[in-house]
N, CA, C and O atoms as CSV, one atom per row, in Angstrom:
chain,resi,resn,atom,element,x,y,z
A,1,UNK,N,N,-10.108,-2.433,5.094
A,1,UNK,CA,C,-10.066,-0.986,5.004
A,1,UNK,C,C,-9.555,-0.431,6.320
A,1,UNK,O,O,-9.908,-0.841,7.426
A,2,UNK,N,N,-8.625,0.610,6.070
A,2,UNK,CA,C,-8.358,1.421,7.459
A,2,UNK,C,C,-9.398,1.435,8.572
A,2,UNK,O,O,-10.573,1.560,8.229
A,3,UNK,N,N,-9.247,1.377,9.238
A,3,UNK,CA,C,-10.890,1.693,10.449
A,3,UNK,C,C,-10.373,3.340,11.413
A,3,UNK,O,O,-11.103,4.327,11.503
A,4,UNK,N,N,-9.032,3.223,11.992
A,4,UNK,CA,C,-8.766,4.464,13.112
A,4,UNK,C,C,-8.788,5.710,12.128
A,4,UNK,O,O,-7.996,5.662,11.187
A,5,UNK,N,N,-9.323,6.432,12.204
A,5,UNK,CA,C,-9.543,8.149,11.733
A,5,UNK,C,C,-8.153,8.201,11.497
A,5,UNK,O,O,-8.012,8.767,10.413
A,6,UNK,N,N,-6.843,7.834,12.060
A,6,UNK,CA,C,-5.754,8.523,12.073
A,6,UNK,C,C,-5.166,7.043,10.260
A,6,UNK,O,O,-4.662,7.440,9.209
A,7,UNK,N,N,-5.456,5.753,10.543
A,7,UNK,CA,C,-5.442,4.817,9.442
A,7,UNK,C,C,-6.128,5.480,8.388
A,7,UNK,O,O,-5.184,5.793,7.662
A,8,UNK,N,N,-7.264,5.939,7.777
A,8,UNK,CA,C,-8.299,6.314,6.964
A,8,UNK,C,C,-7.405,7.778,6.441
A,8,UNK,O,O,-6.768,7.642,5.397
A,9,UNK,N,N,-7.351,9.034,7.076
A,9,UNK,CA,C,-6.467,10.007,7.471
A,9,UNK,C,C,-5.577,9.443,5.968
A,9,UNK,O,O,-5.953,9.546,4.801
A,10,UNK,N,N,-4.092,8.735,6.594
A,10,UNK,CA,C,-3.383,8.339,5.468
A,10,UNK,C,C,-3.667,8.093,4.370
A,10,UNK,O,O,-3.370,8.697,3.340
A,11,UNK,N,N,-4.493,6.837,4.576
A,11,UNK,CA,C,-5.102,6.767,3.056
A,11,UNK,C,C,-5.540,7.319,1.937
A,11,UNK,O,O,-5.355,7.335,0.720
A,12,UNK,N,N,-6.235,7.799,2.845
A,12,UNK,CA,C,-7.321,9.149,1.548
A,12,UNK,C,C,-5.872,10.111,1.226
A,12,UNK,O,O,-5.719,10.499,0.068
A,13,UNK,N,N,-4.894,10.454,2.210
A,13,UNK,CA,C,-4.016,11.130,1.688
A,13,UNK,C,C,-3.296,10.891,0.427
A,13,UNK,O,O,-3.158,11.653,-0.530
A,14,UNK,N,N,-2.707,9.263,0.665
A,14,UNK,CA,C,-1.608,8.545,-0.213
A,14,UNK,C,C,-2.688,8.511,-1.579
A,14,UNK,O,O,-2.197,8.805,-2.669
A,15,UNK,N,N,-4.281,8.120,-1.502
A,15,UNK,CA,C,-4.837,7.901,-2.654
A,15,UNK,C,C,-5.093,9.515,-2.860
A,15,UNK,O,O,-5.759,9.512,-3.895
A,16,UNK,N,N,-4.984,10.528,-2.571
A,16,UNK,CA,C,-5.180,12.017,-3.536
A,16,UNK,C,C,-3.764,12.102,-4.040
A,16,UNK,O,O,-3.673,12.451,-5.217
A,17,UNK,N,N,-2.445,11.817,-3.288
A,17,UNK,CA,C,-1.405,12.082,-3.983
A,17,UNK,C,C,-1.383,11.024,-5.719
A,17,UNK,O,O,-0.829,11.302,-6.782
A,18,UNK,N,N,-2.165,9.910,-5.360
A,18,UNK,CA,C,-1.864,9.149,-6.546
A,18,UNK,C,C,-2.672,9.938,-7.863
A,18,UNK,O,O,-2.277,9.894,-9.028
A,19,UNK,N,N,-3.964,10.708,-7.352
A,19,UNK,CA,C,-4.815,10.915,-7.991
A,19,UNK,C,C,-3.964,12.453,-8.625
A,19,UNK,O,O,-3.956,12.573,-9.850
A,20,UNK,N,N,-3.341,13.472,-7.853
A,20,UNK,CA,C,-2.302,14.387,-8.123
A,20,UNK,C,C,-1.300,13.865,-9.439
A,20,UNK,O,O,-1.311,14.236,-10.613
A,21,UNK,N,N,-0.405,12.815,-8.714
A,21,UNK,CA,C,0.014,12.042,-10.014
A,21,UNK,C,C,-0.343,11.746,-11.279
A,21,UNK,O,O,0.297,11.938,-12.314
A,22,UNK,N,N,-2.230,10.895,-11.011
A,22,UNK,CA,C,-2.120,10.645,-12.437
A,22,UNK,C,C,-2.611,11.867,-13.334
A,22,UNK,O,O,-2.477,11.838,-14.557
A,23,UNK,N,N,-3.261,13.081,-12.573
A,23,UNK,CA,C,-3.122,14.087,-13.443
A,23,UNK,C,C,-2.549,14.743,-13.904
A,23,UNK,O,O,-2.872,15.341,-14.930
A,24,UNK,N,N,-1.310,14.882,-13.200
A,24,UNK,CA,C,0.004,15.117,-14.041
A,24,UNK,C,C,0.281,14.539,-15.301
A,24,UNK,O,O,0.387,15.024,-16.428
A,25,UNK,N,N,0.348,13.699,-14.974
A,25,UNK,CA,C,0.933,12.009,-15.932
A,25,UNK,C,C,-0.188,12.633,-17.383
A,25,UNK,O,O,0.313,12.758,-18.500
A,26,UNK,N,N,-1.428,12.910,-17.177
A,26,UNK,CA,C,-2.027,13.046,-18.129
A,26,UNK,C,C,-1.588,14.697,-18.793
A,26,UNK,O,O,-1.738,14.956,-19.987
A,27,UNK,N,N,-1.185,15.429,-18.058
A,27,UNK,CA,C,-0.716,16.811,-18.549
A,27,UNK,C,C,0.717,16.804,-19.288
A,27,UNK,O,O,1.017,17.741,-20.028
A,28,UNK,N,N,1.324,16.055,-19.135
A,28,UNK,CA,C,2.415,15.621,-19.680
A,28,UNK,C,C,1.905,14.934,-20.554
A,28,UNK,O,O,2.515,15.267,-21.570
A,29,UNK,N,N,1.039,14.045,-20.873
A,29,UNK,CA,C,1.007,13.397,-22.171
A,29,UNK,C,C,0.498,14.263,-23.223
A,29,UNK,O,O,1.047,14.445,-24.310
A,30,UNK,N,N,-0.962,14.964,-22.686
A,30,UNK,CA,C,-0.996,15.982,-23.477
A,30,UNK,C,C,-0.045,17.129,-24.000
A,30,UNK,O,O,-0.210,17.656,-25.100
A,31,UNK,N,N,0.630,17.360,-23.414
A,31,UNK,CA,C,1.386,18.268,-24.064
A,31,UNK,C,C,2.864,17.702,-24.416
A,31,UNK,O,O,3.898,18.357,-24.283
A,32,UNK,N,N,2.760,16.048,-25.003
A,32,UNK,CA,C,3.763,15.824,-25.783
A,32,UNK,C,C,5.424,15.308,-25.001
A,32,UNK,O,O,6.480,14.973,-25.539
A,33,UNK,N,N,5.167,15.396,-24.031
A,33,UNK,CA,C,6.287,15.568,-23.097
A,33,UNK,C,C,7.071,13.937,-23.391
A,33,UNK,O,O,6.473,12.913,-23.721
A,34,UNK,N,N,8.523,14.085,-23.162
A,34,UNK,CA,C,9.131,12.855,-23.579
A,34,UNK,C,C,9.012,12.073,-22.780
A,34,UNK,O,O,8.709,12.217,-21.595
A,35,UNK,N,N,9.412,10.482,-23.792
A,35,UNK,CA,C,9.328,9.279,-22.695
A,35,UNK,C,C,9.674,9.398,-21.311
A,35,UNK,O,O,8.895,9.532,-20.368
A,36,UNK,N,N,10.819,9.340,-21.288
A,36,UNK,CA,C,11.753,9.415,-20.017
A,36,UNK,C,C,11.002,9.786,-18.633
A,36,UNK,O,O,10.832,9.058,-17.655
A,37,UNK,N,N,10.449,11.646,-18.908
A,37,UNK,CA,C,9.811,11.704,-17.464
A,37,UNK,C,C,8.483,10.991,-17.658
A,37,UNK,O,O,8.170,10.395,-16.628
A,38,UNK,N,N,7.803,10.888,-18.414
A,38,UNK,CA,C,6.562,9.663,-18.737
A,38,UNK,C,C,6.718,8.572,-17.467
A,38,UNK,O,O,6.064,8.371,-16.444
A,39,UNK,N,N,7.804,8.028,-18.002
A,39,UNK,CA,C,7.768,6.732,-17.863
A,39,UNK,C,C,8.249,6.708,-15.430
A,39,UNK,O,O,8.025,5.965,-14.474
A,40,UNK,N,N,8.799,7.760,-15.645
A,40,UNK,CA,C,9.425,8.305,-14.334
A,40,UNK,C,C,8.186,8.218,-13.788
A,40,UNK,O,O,7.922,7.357,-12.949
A,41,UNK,N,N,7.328,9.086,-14.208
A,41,UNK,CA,C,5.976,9.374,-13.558
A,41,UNK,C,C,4.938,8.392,-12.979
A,41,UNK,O,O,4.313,8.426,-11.919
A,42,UNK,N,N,4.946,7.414,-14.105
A,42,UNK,CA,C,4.443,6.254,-13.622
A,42,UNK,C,C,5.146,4.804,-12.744
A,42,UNK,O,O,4.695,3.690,-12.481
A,43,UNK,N,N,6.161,5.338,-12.538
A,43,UNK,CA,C,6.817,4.630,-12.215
A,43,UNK,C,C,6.545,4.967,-10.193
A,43,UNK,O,O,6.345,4.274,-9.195
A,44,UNK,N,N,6.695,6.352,-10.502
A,44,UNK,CA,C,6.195,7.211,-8.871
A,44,UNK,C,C,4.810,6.514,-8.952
A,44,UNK,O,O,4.741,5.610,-8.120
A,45,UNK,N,N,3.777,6.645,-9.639
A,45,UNK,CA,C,2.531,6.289,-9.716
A,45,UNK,C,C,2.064,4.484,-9.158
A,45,UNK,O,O,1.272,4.056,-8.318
A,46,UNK,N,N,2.780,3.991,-9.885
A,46,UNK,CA,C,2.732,2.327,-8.947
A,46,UNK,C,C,3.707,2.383,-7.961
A,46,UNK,O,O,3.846,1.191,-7.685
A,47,UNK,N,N,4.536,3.060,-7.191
A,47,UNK,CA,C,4.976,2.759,-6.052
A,47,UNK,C,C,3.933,3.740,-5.062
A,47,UNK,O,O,3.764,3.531,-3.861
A,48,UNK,N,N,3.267,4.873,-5.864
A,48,UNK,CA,C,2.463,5.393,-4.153
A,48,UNK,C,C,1.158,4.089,-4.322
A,48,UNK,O,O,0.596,3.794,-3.268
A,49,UNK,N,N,0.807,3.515,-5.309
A,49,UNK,CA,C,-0.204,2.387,-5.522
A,49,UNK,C,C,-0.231,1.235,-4.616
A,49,UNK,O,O,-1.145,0.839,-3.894
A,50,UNK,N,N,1.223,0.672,-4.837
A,50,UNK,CA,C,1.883,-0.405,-3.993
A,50,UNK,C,C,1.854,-0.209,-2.337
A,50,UNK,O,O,1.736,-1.011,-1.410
A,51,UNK,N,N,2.032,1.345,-2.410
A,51,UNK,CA,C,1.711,1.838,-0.750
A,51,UNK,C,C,0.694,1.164,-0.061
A,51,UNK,O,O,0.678,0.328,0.843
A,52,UNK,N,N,-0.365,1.899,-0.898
A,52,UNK,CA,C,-1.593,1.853,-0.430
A,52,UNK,C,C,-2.286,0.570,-0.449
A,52,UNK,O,O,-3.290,0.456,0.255
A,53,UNK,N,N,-1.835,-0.545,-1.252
A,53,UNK,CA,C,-2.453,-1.245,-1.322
A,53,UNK,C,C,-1.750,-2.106,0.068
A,53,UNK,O,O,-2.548,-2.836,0.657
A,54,UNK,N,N,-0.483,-2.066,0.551
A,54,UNK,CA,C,0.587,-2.333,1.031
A,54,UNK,C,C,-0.583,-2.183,2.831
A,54,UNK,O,O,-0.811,-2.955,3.762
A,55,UNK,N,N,-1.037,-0.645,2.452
A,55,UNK,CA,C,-1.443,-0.261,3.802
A,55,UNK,C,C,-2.927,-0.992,4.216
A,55,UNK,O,O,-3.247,-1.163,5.392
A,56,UNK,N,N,-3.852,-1.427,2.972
A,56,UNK,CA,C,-5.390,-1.591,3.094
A,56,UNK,C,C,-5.127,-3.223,3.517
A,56,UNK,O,O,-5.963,-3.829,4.188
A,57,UNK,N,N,-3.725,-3.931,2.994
A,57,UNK,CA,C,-3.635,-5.250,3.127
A,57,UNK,C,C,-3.246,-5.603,4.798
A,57,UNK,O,O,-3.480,-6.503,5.605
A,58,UNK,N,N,-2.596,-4.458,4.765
A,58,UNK,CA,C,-1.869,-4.565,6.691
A,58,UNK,C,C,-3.484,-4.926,7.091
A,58,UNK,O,O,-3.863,-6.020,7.509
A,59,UNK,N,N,-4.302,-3.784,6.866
A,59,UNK,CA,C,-5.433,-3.631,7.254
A,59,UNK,C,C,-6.695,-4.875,7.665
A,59,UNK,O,O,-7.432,-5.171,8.606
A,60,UNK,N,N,-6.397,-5.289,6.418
A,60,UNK,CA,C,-7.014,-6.755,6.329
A,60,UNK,C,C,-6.640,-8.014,6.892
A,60,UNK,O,O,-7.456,-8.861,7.255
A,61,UNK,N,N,-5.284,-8.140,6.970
A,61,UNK,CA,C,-4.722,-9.148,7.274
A,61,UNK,C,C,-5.035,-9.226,8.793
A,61,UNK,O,O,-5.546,-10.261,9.222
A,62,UNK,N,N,-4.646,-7.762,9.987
A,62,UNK,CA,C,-5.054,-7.645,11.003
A,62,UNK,C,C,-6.190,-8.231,11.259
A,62,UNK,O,O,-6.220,-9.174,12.050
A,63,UNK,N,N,-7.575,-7.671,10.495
A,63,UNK,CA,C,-8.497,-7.563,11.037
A,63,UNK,C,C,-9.207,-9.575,10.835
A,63,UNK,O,O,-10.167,-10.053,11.440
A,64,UNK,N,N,-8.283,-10.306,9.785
A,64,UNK,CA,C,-9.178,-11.352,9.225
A,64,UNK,C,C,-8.134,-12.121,10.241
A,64,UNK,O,O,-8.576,-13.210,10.607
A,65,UNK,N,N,-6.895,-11.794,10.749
A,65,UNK,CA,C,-6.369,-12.993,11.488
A,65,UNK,C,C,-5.859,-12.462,12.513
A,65,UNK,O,O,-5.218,-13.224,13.237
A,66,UNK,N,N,-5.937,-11.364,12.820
A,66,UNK,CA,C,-5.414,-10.886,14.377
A,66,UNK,C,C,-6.011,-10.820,15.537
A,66,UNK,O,O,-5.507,-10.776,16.659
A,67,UNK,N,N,-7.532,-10.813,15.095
A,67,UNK,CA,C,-8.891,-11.260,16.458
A,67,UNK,C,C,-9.134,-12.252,16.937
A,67,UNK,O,O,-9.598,-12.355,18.072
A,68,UNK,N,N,-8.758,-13.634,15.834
A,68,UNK,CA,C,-9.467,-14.522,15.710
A,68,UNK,C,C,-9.556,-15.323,16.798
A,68,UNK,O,O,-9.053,-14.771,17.776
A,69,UNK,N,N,-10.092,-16.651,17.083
A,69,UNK,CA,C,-9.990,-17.190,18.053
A,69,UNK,C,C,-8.804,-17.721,18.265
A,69,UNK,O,O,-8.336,-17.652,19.401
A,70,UNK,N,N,-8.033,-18.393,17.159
A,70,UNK,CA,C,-7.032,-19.411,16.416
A,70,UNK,C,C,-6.445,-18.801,15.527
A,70,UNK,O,O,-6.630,-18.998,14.326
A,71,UNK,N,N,-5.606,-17.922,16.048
A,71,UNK,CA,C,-4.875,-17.085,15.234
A,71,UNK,C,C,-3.528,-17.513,14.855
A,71,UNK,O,O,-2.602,-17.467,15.665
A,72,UNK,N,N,-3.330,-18.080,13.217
A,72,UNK,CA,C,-2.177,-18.509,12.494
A,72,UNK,C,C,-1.033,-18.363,13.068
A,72,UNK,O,O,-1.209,-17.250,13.563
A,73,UNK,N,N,0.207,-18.723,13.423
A,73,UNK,CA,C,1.298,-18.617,13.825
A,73,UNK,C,C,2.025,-19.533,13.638
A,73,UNK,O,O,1.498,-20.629,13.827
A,74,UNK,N,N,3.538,-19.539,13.192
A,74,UNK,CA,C,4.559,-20.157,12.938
A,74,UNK,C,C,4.566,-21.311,14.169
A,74,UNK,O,O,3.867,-21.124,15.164
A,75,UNK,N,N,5.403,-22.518,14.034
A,75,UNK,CA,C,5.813,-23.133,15.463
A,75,UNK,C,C,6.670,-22.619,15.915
A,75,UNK,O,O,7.649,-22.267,15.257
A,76,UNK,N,N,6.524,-22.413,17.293
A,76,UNK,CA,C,7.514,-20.913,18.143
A,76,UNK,C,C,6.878,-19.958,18.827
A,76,UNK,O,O,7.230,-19.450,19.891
A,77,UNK,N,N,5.433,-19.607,17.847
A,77,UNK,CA,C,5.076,-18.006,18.029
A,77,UNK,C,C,4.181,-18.555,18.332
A,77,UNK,O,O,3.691,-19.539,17.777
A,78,UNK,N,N,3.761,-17.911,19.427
A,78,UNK,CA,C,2.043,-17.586,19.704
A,78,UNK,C,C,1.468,-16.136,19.662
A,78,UNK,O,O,0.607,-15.789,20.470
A,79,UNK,N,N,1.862,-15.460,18.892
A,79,UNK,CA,C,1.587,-14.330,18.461
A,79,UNK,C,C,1.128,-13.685,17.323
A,79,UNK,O,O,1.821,-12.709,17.037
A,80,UNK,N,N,-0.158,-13.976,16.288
A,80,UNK,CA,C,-0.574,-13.753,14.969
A,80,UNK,C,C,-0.016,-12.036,14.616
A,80,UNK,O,O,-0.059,-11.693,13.434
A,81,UNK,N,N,0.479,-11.036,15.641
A,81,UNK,CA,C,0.827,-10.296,15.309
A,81,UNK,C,C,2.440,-10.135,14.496
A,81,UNK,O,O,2.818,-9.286,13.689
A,82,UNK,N,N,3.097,-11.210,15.032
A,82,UNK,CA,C,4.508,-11.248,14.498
A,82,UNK,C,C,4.051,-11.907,13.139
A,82,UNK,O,O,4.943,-11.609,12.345
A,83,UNK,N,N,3.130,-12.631,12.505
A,83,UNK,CA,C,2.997,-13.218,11.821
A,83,UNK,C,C,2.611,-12.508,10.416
A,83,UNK,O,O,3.049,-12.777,9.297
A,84,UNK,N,N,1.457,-11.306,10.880
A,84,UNK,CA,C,1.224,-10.324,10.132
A,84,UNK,C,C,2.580,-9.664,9.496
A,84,UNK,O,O,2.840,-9.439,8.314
A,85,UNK,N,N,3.418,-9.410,10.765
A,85,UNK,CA,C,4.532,-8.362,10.657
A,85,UNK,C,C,5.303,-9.144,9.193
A,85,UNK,O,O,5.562,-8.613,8.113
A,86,UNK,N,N,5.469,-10.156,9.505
A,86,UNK,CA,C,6.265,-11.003,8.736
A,86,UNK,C,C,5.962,-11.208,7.314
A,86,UNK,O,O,6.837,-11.458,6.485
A,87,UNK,N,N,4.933,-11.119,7.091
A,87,UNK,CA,C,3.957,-11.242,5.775
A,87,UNK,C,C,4.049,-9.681,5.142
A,87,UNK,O,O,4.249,-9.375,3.967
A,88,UNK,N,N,3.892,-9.014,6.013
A,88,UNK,CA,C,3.899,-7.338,5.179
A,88,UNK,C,C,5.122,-6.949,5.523
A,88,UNK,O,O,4.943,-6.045,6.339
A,89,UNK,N,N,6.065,-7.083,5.397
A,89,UNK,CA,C,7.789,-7.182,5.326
A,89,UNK,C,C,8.006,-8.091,3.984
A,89,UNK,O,O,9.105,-7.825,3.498
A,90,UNK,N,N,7.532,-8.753,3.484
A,90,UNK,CA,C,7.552,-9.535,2.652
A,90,UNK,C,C,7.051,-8.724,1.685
A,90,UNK,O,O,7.807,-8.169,0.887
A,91,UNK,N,N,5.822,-8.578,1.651
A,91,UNK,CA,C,4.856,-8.086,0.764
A,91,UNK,C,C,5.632,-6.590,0.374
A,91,UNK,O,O,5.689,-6.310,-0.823
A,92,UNK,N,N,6.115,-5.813,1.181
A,92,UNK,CA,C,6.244,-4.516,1.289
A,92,UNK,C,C,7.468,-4.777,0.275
A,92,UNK,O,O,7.619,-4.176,-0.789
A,93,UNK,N,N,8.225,-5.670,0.733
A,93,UNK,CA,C,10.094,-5.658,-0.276
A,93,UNK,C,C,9.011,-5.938,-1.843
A,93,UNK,O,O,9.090,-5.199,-2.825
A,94,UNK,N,N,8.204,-6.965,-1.762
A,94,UNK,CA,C,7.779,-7.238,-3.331
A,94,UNK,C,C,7.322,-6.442,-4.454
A,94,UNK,O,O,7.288,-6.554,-5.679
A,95,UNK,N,N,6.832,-5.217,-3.177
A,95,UNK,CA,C,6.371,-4.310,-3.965
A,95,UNK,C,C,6.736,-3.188,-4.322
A,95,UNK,O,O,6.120,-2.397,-5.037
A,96,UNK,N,N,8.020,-3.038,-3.712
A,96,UNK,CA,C,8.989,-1.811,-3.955
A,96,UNK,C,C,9.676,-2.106,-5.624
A,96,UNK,O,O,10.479,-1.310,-6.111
């Protein structure tokens, strides 16, 4: 989970915009509205999802391998921070 006020801050932001979204998404269904922006909608809806989950994982990954004593790294790096970087560059393209 986020920990800095300014990390947490975002979050709660990106998760009310999703929550904005899916009430839309539901006002449009109710009132019949065609596939097309439907499908648009949710489509916005799992990419602000992918965000966030994008952002709670940075989060985690930091906190479970960036303190550690023996922190994971490629041969080359002695730096678990490039390692993170590398993993959520990854993660981030997968989830776009």
């Amino acid at each position: 989970m986020p920990h800095s006020p300014e990390e947490k801050k975002r979050a709660i932001a990106r998760l009310r915009r999703i929550k904005g979204q899916a009430e839309a998404l539901e006002r449009a269904i109710e009132a019949d509205a065609d596939c097309g922006p439907l499908l648009q909608q949710i489509v916005a809806m799992r990419g602000a999802t992918n965000g966030l989950m994008a952002v709670v994982m940075e989060s985690h990954l930091r906190d479970t391998f960036g303190d550690g004593p023996r922190p994971i790294a490629p041969a080359g790096s002695s730096d678990a921070d490039d390692v993170i970087d590398g993993v959520m560059t990854i993660l981030r393209t997968y989830l776009k």
